[in-house]
N, C-alpha and C positions, 0 to 999 in steps of 0.2 A: 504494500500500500504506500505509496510515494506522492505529495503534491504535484498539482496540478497548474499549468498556465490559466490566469484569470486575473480578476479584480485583488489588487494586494489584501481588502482584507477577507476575501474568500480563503484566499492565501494562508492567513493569520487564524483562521478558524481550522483550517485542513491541520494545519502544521499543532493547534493546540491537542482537538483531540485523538492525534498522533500520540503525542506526550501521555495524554491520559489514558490511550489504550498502553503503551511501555510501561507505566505505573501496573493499572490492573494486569496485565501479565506477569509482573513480577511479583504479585500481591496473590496469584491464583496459582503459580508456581511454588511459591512460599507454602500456600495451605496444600497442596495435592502431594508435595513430596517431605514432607514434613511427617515423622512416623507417629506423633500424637495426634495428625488430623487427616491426613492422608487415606487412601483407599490399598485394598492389598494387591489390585493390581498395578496404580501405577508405583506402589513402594517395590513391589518387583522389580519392575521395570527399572528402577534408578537404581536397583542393587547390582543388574548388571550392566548399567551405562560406565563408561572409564572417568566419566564427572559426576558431580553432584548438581545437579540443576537446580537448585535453589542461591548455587557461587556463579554459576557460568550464564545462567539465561536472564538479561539485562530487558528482553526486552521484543516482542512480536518476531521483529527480523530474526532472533537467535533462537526460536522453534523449529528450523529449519534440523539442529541438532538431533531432534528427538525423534528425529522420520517421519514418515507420512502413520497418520492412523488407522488401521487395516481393518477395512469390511470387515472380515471374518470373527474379529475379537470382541462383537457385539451379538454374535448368533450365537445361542445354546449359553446355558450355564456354567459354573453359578451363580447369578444376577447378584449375589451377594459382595462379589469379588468388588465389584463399583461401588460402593456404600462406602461415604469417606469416615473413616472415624468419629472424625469433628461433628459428623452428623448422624451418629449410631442412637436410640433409643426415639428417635423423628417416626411420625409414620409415616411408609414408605408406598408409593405407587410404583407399579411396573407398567411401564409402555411400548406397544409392538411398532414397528413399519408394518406396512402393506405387505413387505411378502414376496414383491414381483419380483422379486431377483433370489429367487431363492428361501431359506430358511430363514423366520422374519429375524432382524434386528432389535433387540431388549435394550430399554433405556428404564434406568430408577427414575422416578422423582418425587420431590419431595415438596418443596415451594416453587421453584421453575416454572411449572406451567402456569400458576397463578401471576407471577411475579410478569411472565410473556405478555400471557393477554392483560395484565394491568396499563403495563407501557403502551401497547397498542391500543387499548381505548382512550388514551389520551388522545391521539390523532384522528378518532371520529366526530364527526360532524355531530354534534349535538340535535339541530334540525332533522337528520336525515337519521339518526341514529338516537333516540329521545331517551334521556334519562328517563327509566320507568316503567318503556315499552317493554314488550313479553316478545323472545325472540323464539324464529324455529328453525332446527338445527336439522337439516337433510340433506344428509352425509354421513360416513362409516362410521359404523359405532363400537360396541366387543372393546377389545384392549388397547385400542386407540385414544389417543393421547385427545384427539381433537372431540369426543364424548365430554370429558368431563370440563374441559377448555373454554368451549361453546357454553356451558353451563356457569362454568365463573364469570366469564366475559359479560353474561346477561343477568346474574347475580350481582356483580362489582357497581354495573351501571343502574343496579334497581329494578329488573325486572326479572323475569321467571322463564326458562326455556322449556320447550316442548321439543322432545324429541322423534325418530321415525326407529326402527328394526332395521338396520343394513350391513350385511356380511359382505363385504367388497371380496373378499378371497372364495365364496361362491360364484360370483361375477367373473372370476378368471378362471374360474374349473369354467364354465357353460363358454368364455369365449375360448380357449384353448382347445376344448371338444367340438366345437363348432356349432353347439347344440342353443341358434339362432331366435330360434322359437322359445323356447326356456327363457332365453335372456330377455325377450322382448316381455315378456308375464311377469319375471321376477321385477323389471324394471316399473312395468307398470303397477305392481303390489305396492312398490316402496313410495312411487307416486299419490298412490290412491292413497295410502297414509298420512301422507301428506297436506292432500285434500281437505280431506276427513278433518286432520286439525285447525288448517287455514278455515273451514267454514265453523269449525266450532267454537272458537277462541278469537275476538273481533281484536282483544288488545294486542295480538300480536304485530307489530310494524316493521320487524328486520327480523333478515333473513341470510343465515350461513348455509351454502350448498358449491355444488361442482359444475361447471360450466357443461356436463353432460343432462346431470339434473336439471338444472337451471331449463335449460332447453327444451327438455320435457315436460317438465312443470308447465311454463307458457305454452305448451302446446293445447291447455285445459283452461285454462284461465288469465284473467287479465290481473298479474300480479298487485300493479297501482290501482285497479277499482276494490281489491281485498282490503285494502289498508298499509301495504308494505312500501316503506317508504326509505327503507337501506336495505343494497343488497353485498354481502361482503362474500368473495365468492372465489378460489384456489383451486387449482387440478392442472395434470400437466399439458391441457389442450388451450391453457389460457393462453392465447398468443395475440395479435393485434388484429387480426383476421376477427376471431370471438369479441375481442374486447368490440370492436366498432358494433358489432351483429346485437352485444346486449345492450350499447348503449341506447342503438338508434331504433331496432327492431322487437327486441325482448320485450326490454324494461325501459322504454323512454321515458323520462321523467321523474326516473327514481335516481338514486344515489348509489352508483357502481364502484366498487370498492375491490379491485383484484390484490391478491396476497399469494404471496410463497412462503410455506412455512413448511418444517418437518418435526417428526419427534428428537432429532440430533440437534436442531438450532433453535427453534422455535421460532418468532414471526419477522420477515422483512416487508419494510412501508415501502408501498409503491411513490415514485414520483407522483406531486401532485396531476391531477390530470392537466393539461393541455392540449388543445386541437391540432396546435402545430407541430406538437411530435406524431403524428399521424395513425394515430392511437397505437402507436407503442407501449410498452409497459418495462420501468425502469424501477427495478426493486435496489433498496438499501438494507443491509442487516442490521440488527440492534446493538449497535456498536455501543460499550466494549463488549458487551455480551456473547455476541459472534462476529464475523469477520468471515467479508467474501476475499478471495484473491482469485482474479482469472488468468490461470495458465498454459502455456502449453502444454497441449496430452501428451507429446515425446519428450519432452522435458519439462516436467511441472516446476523444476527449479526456480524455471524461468517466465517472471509476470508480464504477460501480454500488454501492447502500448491498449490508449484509450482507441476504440471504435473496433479493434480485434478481435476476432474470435477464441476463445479458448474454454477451457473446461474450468466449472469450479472449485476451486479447492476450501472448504468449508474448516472452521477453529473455531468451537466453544471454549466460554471463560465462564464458568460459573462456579460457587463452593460445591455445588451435586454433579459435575459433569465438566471435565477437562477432555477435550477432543481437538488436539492440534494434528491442523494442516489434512483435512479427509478429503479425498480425490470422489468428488459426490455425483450421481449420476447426470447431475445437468449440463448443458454448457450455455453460451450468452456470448456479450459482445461485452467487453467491460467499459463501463462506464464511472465518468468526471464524478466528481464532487459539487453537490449543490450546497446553495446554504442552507435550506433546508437538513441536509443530509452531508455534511461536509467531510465525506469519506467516499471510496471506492464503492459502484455497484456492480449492477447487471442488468444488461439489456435482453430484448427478447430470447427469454430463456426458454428452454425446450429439453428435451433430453438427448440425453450426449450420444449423437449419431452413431457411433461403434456399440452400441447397447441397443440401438431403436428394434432390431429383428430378437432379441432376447426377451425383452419387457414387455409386460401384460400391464396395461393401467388401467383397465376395468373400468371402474364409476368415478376415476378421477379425470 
């Protein structure tokens, strides 16, 4: 993540919280390898590094040290390994991925997911998103992070969420077997659920779902004559193609609100909208909490200029979860620093071409 050409004090703002992501890295270094707060895998891990990373990592750039974070040491047990000391007798939650790539990915958490969608309701429109309104939440449910998330998100703000029944990992058994018909019935179940609540419940006004949802949903009803009047809306077809389809076609007149989140990082803010980027979608992470870097896929060493393509390489910083430098399945164009957002992002993100014949994304 390196400053950008711009106005000197966009300059002054990139360059500050630079400074205060090196602080919190050195601060979330300190507690993860530290053996009175630490987790027992990454105290393994610094047993057999030839340094102590709590002397030699100053600071983002010196993550490079610790290697990339490998898929694999997230799938299977024992979920316990991740539990840092600092924070043993907490209750704990467990969270899957989706699954499409295999045997899912297990994340603890503890306050994390609360602490995400806190931040992120800051940046919702009050009008379009009303303190008080009763939200509904149709999208994956089971061990997914984004069940209970959706749930605080419309607790935090004062209202109440209703939820649907949705097993996304059904959806990729029926598209993998090819069995078309199934899918189209299961989809429409999870719909008519849907329904069902939108007509029984008037308070509800916003709305979390997937831009496959979403889609289907409007094919039934006119979401603005319901009362929905935010629609906050993730999955990996969101591209600018979609984004224009729900602004203009969908949902006109409501408040569209696309997000990139996973259960490894939890939520990045879209650039505010404007016409003039041609409805592209320009996500920032929740810096310092995580941190995008777009690089080359044959040398991830190496960070892409601005308007290039490359893959993300994704670092959480949190006391429940240390994830430096993970080579994540999307890729993007990286992009400038606003004021807004005076850090690295990513532009039309997508999934990372050398994956795209592997991956099943089902209902996202």
């Amino acid at each position: 993540m390196t400053s950008t050409s711009g106005a000197p004090g966009l300059e002054a703002q990139v360059a500050a919280r630079r400074a205060e992501l090196d602080a919190h890295v050195r601060e979330m270094v300190a507690w993860h390898f530290d053996p009175a707060t630490g987790c027992p895998f990454w105290l393994e891990y610094a047993a057999r590094l030839p340094f102590d990373p709590r002397q030699e990592i100053h600071g983002y750039g010196d993550l490079h040290r610790l290697g990339h974070f490998e898929d694999e040491w997230l799938r299977g047990g024992p979920v316990r390994r991740w539990l840092p000391r600092g924070l043993e007798g907490r209750p704990v939650s467990v969270f899957e991925t989706g699954g499409s790539t295999g045997v899912p990915k297990s994340r603890i958490n503890i306050e994390d997911f609360r602490i995400d969608y806190e931040l992120y309701s800051d940046t919702l429109s009050p009008a379009a998103f009303p303190l008080g309104a009763d939200w509904l939440m149709l999208g994956p449910t089971g061990p997914r992070r984004l069940r209970l998330a959706i749930e605080h998100l419309a607790q935090h703000r004062g209202g109440i969420a209703f939820h649907v029944d949705l097993d996304p990992r059904w959806v990729n058994k029926l598209i993998k077997a090819g069995k078309h018909q199934e899918l189209a019935a299961y989809k429409q179940h999870v719909i008519d659920q849907g329904l069902t609540v939108l007509r029984a419940h008037p308070g509800i006004h916003c709305l979390f779902t997937t831009p496959k949802l979403l889609e289907a949903l409007c094919e039934k009803i006119d979401l603005g004559r319901y009362g929905i009047t935010g629609i906050f809306c993730g999955g990996t077809e969101m591209n600018a193609q979609f984004h224009r389809f729900a602004r203009e076609e969908l949902v006109p007149g409501v408040e569209f609100v696309p997000t990139y989140g996973n259960t490894l990082m939890g939520l990045a803010c879209p650039k505010p909208f404007d016409p003039a980027d041609g409805y592209a979608i320009t996500y920032y992470p929740p810096l310092p909490r995580a941190v995008f870097e777009i690089v080359d896929p044959d040398h991830p060493g190496r960070t892409v200029a601005y308007g290039e393509t490359g893959r993300v390489m994704l670092t959480t910083l949190t006391r429940e979860f240390f994830m430096p430098r993970f080579l994540e399945r999307d890729e993007g164009e990286r992009a400038a620093p606003i004021p807004t957002y005076p850090w690295d992002g990513v532009s039309n993100l997508r999934l990372f071409s050398r994956l795209a014949e592997s991956v099943v994304v089902g209902v996202y």
